[in-house]
C-alpha positions as CSV (number, residue, x, y, z in Angstrom):
1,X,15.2,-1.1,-42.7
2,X,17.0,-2.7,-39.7
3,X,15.1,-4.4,-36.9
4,X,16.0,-1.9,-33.9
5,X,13.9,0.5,-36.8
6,X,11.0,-2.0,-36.7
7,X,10.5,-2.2,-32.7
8,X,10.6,2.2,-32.8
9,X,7.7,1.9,-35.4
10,X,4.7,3.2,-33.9
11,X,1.1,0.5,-35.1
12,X,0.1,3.1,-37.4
13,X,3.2,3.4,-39.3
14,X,3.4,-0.2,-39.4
15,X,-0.1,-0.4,-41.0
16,X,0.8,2.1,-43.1
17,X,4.2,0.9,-44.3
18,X,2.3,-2.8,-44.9
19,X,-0.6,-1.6,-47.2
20,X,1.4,0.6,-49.6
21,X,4.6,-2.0,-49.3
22,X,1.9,-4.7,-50.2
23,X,0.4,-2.6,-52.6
24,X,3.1,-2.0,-54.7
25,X,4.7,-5.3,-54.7
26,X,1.8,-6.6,-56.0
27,X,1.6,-3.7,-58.6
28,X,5.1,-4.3,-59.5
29,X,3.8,-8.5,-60.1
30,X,0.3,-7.4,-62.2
31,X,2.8,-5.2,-64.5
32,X,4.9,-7.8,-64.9
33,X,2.4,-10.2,-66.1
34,X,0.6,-8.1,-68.2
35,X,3.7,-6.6,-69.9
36,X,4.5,-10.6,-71.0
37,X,0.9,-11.0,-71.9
38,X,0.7,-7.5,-73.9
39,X,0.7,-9.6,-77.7
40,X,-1.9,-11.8,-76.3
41,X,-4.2,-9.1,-75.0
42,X,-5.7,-8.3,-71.6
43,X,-9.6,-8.3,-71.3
44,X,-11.1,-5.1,-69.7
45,X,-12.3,-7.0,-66.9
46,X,-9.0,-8.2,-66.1
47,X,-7.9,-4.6,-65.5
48,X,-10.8,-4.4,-62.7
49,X,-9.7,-7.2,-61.3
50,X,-5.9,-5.9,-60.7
51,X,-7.8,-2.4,-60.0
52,X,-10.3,-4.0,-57.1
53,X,-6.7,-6.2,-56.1
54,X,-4.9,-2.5,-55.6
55,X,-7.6,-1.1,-53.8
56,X,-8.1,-4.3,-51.3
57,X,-4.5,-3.9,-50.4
58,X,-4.6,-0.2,-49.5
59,X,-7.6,-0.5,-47.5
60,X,-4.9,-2.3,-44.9
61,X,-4.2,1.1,-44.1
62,X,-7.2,1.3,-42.1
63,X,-7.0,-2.6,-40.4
64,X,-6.4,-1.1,-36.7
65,X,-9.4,1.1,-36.2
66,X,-12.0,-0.3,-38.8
67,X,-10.5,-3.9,-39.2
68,X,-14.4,-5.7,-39.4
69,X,-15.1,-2.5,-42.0
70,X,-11.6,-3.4,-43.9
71,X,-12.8,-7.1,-43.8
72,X,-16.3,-7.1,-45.2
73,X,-14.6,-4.6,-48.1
74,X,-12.0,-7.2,-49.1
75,X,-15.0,-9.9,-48.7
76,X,-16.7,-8.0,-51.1
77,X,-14.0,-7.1,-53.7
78,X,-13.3,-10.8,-53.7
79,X,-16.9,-12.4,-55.1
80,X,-15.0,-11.7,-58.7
81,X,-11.9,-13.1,-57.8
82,X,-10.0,-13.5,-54.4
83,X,-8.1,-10.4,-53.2
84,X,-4.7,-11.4,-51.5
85,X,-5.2,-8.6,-48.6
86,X,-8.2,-11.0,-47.4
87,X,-6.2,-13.0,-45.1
88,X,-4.7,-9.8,-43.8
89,X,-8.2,-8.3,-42.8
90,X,-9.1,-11.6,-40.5
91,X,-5.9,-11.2,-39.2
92,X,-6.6,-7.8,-38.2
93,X,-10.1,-9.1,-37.2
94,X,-8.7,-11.8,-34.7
95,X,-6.4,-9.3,-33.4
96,X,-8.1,-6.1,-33.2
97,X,-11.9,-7.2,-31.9
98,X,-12.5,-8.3,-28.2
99,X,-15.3,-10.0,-28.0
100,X,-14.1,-13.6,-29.5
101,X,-17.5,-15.3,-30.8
102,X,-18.1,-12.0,-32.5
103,X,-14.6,-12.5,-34.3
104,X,-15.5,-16.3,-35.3
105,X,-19.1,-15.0,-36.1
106,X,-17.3,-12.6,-38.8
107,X,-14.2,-14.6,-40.1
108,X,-15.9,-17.9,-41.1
109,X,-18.2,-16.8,-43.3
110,X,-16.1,-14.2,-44.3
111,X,-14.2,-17.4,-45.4
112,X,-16.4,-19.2,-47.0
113,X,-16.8,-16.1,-48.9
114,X,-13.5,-15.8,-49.6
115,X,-12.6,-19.5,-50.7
116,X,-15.7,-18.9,-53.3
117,X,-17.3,-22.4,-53.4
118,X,-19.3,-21.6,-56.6
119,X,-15.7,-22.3,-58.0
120,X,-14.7,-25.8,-56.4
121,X,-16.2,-29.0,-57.2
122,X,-14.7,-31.0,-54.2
123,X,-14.9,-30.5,-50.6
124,X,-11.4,-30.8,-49.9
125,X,-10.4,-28.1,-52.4
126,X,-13.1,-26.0,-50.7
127,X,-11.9,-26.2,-47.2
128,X,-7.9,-25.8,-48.1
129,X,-9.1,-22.7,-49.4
130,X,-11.3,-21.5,-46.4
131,X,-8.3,-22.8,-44.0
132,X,-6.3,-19.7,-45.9
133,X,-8.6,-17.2,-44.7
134,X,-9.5,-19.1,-41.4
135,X,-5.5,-19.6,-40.4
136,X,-4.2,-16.4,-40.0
137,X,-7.3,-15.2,-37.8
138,X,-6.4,-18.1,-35.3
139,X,-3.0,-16.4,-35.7
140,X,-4.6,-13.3,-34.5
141,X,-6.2,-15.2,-31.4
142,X,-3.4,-16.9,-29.9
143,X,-1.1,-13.0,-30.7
144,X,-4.3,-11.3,-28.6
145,X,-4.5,-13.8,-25.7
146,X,-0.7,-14.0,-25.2
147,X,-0.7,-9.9,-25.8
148,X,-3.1,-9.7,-22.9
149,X,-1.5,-12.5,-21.0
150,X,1.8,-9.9,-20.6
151,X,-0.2,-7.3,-20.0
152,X,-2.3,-9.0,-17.3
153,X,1.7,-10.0,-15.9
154,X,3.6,-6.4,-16.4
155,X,0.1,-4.9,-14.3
156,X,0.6,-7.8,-11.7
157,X,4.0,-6.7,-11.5
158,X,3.2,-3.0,-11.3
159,X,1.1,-3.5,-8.6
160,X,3.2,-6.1,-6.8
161,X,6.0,-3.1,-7.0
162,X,3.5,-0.4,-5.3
163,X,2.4,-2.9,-2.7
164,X,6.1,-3.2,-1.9
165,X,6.5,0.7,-1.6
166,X,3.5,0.5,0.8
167,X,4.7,-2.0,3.0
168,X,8.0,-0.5,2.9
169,X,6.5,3.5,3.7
170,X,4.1,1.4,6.6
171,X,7.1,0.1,8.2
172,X,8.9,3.4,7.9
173,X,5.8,5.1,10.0
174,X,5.4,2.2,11.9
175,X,9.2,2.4,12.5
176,X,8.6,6.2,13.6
177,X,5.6,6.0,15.9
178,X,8.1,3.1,17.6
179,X,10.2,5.8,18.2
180,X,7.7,8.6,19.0
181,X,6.5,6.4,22.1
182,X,9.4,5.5,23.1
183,X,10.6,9.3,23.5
184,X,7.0,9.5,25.2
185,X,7.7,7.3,27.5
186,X,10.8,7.2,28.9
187,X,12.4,10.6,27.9
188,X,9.5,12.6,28.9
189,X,8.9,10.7,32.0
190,X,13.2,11.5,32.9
191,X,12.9,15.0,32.0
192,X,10.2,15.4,34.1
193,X,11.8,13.9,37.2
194,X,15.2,16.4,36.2
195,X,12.7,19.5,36.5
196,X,10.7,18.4,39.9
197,X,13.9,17.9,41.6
198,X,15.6,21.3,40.3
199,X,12.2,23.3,41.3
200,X,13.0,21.0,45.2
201,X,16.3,22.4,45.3
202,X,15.5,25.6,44.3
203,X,13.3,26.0,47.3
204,X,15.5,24.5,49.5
205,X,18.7,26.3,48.6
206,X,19.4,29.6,50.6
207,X,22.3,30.9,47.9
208,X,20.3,33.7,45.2
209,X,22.8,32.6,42.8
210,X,22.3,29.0,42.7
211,X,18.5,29.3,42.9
212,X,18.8,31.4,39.9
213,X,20.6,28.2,38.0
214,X,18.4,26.1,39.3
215,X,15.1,27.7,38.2
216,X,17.4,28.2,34.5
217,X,17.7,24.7,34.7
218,X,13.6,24.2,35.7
219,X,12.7,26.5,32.8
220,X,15.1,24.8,30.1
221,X,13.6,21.1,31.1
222,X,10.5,22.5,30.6
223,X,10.9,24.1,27.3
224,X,12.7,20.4,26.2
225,X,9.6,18.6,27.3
226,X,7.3,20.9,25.2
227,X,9.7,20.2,22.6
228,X,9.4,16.9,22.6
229,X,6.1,16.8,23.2
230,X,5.6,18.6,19.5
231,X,8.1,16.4,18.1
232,X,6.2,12.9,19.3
233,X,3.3,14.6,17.8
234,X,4.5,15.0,14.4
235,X,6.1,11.5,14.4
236,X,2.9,9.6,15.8
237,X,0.1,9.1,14.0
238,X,-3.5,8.7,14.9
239,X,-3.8,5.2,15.0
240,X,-0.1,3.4,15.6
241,X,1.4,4.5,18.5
242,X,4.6,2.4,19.5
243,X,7.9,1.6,21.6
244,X,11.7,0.8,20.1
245,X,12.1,-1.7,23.4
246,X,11.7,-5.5,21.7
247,X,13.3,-7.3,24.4
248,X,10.4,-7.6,26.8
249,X,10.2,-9.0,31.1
250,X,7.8,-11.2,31.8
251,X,7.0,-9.8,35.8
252,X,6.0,-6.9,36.5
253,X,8.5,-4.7,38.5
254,X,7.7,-1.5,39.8
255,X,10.4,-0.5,42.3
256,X,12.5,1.1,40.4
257,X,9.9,3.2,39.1
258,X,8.3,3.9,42.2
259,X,11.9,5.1,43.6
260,X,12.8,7.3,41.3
261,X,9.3,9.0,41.4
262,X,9.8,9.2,45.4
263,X,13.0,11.2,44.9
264,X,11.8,13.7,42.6
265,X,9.7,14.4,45.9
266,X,6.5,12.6,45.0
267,X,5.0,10.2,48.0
268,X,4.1,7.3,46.3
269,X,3.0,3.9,48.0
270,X,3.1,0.4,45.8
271,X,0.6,-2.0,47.4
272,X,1.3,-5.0,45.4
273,X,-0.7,-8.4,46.5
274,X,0.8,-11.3,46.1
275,X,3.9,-10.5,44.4
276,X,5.0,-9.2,41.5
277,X,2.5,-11.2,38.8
278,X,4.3,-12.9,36.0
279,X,2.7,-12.4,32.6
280,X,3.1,-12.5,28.8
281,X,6.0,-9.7,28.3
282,X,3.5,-7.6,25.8
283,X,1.2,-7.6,29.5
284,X,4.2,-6.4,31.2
285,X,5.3,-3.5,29.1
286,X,2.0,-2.6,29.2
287,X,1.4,-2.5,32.5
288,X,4.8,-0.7,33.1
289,X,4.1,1.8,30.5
290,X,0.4,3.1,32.4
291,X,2.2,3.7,35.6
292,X,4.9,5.6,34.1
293,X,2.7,7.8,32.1
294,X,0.3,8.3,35.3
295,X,3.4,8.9,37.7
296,X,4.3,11.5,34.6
297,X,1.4,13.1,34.5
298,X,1.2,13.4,38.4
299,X,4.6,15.1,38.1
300,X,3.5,17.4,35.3
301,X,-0.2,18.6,36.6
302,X,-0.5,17.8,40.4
303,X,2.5,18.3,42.1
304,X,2.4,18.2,46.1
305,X,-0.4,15.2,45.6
306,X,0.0,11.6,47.5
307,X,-0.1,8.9,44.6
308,X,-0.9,5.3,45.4
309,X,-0.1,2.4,42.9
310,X,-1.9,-0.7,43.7
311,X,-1.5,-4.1,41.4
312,X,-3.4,-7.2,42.0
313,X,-3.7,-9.7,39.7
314,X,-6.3,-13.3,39.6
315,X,-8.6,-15.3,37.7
316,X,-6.1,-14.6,34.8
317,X,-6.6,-10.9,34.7
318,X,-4.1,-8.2,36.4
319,X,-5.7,-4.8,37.5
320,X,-3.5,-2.0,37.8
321,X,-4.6,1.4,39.6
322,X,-2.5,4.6,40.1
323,X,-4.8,6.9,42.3
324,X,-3.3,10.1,43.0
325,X,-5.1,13.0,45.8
326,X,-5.3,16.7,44.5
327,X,-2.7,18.9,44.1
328,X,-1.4,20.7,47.0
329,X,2.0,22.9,45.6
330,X,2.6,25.2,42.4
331,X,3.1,23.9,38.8
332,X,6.6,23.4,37.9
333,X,5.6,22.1,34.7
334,X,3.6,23.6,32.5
335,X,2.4,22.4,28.5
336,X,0.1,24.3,26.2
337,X,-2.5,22.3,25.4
338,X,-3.1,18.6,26.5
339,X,-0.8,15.7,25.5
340,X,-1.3,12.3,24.4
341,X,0.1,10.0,26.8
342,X,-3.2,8.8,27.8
343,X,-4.6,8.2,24.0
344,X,-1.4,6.2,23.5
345,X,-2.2,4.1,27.0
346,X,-5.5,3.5,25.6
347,X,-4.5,1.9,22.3
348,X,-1.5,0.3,23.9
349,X,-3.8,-1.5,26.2
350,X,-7.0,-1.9,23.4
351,X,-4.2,-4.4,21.6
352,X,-4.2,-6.8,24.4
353,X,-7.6,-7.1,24.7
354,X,-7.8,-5.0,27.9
355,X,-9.9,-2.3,29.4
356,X,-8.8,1.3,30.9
357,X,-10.5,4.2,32.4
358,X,-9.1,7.0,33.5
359,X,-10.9,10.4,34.9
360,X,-11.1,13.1,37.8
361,X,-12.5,11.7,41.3
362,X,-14.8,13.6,43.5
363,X,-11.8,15.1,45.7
364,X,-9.8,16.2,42.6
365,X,-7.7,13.8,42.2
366,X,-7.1,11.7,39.1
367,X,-7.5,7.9,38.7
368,X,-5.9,5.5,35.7
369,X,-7.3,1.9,35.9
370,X,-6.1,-0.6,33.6
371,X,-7.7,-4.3,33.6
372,X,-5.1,-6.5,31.2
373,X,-4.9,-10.3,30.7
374,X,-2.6,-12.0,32.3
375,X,-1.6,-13.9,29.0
376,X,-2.2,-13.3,24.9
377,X,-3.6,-16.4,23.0
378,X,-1.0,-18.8,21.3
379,X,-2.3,-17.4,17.9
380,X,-1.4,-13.6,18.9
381,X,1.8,-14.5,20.4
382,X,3.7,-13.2,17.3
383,X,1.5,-9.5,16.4
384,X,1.5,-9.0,20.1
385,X,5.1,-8.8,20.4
386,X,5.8,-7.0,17.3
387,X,2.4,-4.4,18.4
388,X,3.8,-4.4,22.2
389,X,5.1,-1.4,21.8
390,X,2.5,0.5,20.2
391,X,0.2,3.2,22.1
């Protein structure tokens, strides 16, 4: 039987394959002995003795699932003389059985039993003979602990290997909400622009046919921002909102912004105090990102309305207000259902520690209010750039 044979034979084979290949080698040695001893004659007792011998060794057949049993039978088939399968049994006992003080509580005086001390009239001889018994079950320690030592390693590994598939699927969605807010925020925020100033040419415009391409064009922008709205909604998820921009200012600029809103049509005022605040580029991104999605949504659900955009910023905190009036012209956007630009703003601006509100005032216009720290501690310096871009 070749060794690749050996390492494809399943336990119980193995036990099998031992007790019978035990048992007739040692049948094969008894007739051996007694067919030179047949002129000499063999007591009956003798014949039990081979008998009990036999039947010690095939009891290994059972070693994996009743070794204690197997043991305390070979213990007992050895007060007449010592069974050679013994030694196989506290194996199997050391091996097999958990608990450890129950195994030493069952193999030594299994054997002391075994090394028969009725027979010995010295010490020494009487604990060479127990060491017999007592070796291989210390055998069958050390080949438990190590066996559980690799198992304890291969799960270790196993679970190191699905932590890795975790981080790697978290920076996959993280990786996609990136790109979800991005879309959110600066596609949406162009597309909407595009519309406002086809529907402000298409009221201008005295030619049928060109008004006709220009409300084609109004109507295809706003099927591509619902579009895109849906698509930023599969891609976000409920709690990681985030933007593919890494490269981050550190003062707040607002003109460009504020002009391209004013061309679409939209009267907006900045009222900046002070200048344009300087502050940790996570700050600034954020603060860019709430006037965007408020001059968006001002473009999307109250067009004709004045919009004023106020910053101030002291005592180490910079407020940022977009107040726009009610609306005073027709829709030229419209969206089934509500989006979630201003969820995103609130967990964008939750991760710097900041505050925002945002709700209808008493004339029916719309306020967003954002109060944001001028600067992250040292200690957040590295999540907050990496989380700048979430919503």
């Amino acid at each position: 039987m070749t060794s690749r044979s050996l390492t494809r034979m399943t336990p119980e084979t193995f036990d099998r394959v031992l007790a019978v290949g035990l048992t007739v080698l040692l049948a094969v040695v008894l007739g051996v002995a007694g067919w030179n001893d047949r002129h000499e004659g063999i007591a009956a007792t003798e014949y039990l003795k081979g008998v009990a011998q036999l039947v010690a060794c095939m009891s290994l057949w059972f070693r994996r699932r009743r070794a204690v049993a197997v043991a305390v039978f070979c213990t007992l088939l050895s007060i007449p003389e010592q069974v050679i399968a013994l030694p196989f049994a506290t194996y199997a006992v050391a091996l097999f059985v958990e608990d450890r003080r129950r195994v030493f509580a069952i193999v030594v005086p299994i054997s002391i039993v075994w090394a028969r001390p009725w027979d010995y009239t010295t010490t020494g001889d009487l604990i060479a003979t127990a060491l017999l018994a007592l070796a291989p079950a210390l055998y069958g320690l050390y080949t438990a602990s190590r066996r559980r030592l690799i198992a304890a390693l291969a799960e270790r590994a196993e679970r190191a290997e699905r932590e890795q598939e975790l981080r790697s699927e978290q920076a996959r969605s993280e990786e996609r909400a990136r790109l979800a807010g991005e879309m959110h925020d600066v596609v949406t925020h162009r597309v909407s622009l595009m519309v406002l100033q086809a529907g402000a040419l298409r009221t201008r415009t005295s030619d049928d046919e060109t008004r006709e391409g220009l409300e084609d064009l109004r109507l295809v922008g706003c099927q591509a921002l619902e579009e895109l709205r849906n698509l930023v909604t599969i891609l976000r998820t409920e709690d990681r909102f985030g933007s593919a921009r890494t490269a981050e200012p550190t003062e707040l600029d607002l003109s460009r912004l504020v002009a391209e809103s004013r061309a679409a049509g939209v009267a907006v005022e900045l009222d900046v105090v002070d200048g344009p605040p300087v502050a940790s580029p996570v700050v600034v991104r954020t603060a860019y990102r709430i006037v965007q999605e408020s001059l968006t949504n001002v473009h999307k659900h109250a067009p004709g309305a004045r919009v004023d955009v106020r910053v101030r910023h002291a005592d180490g905190w910079l407020r940022v207000t977009v107040l726009n009036t009610a609306p005073t012209g027709p829709y030229e956007i419209s969206f089934a259902g509500e989006g979630t630009g201003l969820t995103g703003l609130r967990q964008r601006v939750e991760m710097v520690d900041g505050a925002l509100r945002a709700g209808p005032t008493g004339d029916g216009g719309f306020e967003v209010a954002a109060d944001l720290p001028l600067g992250l501690p040292a200690g957040e310096a590295a999540t907050g750039a990496a989380a700048a871009g979430a919503k």
